[in-house]
N, C-alpha and C positions, 0 to 999 in steps of 0.2 A: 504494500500500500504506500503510493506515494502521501509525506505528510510533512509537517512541519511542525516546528514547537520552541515558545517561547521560554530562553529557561532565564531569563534575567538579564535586563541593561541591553547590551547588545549581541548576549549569547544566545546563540540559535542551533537545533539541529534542525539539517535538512537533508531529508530520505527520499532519494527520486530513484526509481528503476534499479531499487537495491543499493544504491553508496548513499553513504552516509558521510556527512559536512556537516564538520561542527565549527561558528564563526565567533573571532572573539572571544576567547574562553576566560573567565574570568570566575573562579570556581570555589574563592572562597568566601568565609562569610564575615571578613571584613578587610579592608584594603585602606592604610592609612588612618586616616581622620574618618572613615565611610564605613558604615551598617550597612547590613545587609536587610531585606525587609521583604517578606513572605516565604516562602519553602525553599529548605536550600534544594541544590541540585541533584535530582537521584541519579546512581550509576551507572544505570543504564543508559541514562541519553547520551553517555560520554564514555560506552563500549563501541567498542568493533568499529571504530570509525574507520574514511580511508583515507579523510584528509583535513587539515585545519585552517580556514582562510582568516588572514588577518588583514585587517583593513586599513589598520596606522599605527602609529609607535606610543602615542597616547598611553597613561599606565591602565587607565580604564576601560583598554580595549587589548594591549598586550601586557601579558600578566604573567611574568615568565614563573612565579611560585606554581600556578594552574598550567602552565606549559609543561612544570617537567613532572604533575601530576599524569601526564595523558603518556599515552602510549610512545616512547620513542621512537618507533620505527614510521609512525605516521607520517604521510610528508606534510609540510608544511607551505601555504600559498602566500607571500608576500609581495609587497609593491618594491620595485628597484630601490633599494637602499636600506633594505631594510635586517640585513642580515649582520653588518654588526652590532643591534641593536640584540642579539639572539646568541651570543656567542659563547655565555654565559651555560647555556644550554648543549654545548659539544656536539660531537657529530652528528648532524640532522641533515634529511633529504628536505633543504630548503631550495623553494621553489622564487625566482623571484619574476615577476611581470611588471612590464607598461602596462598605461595604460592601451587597450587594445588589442594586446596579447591576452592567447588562451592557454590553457593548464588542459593536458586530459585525466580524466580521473577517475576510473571504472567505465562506465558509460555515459559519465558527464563529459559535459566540458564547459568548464570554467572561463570564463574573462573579464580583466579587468576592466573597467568603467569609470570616468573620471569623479572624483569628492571634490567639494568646494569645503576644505578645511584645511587646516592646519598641521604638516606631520611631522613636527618637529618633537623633538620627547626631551621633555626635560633635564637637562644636564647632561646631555645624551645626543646621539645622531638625529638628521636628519633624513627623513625619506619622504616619496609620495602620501597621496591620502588618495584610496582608491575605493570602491564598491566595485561586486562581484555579481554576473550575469551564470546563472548556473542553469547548462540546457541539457534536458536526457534525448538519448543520440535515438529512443526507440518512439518514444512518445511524443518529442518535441517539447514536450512543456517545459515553459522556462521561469526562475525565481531570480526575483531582484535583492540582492543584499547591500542596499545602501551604505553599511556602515556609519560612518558620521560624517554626514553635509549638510551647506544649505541648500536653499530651493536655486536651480539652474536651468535656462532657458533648454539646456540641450538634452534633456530628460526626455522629450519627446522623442529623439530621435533612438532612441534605448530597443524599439522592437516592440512587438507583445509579448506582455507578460502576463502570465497567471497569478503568479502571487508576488506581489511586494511588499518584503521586511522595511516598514517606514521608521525614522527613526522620530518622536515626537517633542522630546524632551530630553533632561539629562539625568545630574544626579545630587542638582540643589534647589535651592528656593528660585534661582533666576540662569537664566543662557547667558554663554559669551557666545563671539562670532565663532561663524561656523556651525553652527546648529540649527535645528526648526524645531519652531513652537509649532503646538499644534494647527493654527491655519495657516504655516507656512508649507507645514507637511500635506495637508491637503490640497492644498496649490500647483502642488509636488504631483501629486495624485492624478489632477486630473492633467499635468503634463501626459504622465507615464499610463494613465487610461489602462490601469492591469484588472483583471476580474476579481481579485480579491486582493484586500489590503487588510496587512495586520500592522498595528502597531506595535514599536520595540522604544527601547532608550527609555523609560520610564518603571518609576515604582519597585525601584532594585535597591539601590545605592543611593544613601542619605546621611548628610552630616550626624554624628554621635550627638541624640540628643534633641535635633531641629523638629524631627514630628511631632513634639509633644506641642510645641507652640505653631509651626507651619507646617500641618499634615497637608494641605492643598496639594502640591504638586506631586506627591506622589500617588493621588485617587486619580485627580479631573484630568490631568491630559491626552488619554484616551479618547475619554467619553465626548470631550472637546473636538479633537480629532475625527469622529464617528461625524457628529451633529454637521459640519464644518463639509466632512467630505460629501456627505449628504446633498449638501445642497450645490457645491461647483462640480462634484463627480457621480454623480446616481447613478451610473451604472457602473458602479466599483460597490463589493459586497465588501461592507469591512467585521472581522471578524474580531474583536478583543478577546486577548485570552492572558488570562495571569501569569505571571513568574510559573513555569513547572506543566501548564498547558497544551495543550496541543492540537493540532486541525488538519485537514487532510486537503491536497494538493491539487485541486479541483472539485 
């Protein structure tokens, strides 16, 4: 069964035509100054993988404690420059792409898609900021993993897609650049006109402390989201689903 499932912030697996793509692994349940918030991550969604695409250098997106949790022989999909930010983690089948270049990976095939953010990692190298087009070579159907951007006129040119990992928000009270709020993501949306939209980057990852006085951003940007795509995208089905959920791929 093809499916998908959101496990938190902007970790995703994604099951097309038997491989399995885990994006962003970010696996524990606290990272810095930041909580974790709803279910952690069961084991299974981050067995038998066959590959790990990572979208940018950000610590909130690559997390090398949860990297050298996962299987080492997995390979690894990264944007050009992003391998000695990895190096910490020893011999790995790291893959790196442009934008535009594809990865094959069982009977996907992966490619890279331009981000409108920032891939610079703190204290640390520099590389792209990329999102991932993931297409099964028997079914055709294809999944958008934005990763972290804002909204870009050239998202329309992206192809059909079936399902897009939108990202909505992040992992405090407010955005810096580079990111979409929720009606920036619907925006987004009806660029990319995909059949179904789930939203991601939201309701994971929260300053130690801050829900008790501003739980807003980790409920409504979703729902925001939903209402928002409704009305510039209607014929996009958007499906919410919590930390640990999952949906299936058409």
């Amino acid at each position: 069964m093809d499916r998908a499932a959101f496990l938190g912030h902007a970790t995703t697996l994604v099951e097309l035509e038997g491989t399995r793509v885990l994006t962003d692994p970010v696996l524990r349940n606290r990272m810095l100054h930041l909580r974790r918030h709803g279910a952690p991550i069961a084991a299974e969604h981050v067995a038998g993988l066959d590959a790990v695409l990572l979208s940018h250098l950000h610590h909130d997106h690559l997390d090398i404690p949860s990297l050298r949790g996962l299987d080492a022989g997995v390979p690894l999909i990264v944007p050009v420059g992003a391998r000695p930010a990895l190096r910490k983690l020893g011999d790995r089948d790291i893959r790196e792409l442009r934008v535009g270049e594809s990865a094959r990976i069982g009977s996907l095939e992966i490619t890279a898609v331009p981000a409108e953010h920032s891939g610079r990692r703190t204290l640390g190298p520099e590389a792209d900021a990329v999102g991932y087009v993931l297409r099964g070579a028997t079914t055709g159907k294809r999944v958008y993993f934005a990763g972290d951007t804002d909204l870009y006129d050239e998202m329309s040119g992206l192809g059909e897609i079936d399902l897009a990992l939108m990202p909505v928000w992040g992992w405090g009270p407010t955005l810096g650049p580079g990111h979409m709020n929720p009606d920036r993501a619907a925006a987004a949306t009806a660029l990319l006109r995909p059949r179904i939209a789930v939203p991601i980057h939201w309701g994971t990852f929260y300053p130690r402390g801050l829900h008790k006085v501003r739980p807003l951003p980790l409920e409504a940007p979703p729902h925001r989201f939903a209402a928002e795509t409704a009305r510039v995208a209607p014929a996009t089905e958007v499906r919410i689903l919590r930390p640990g959920e999952e949906t299936t791929v058409g």
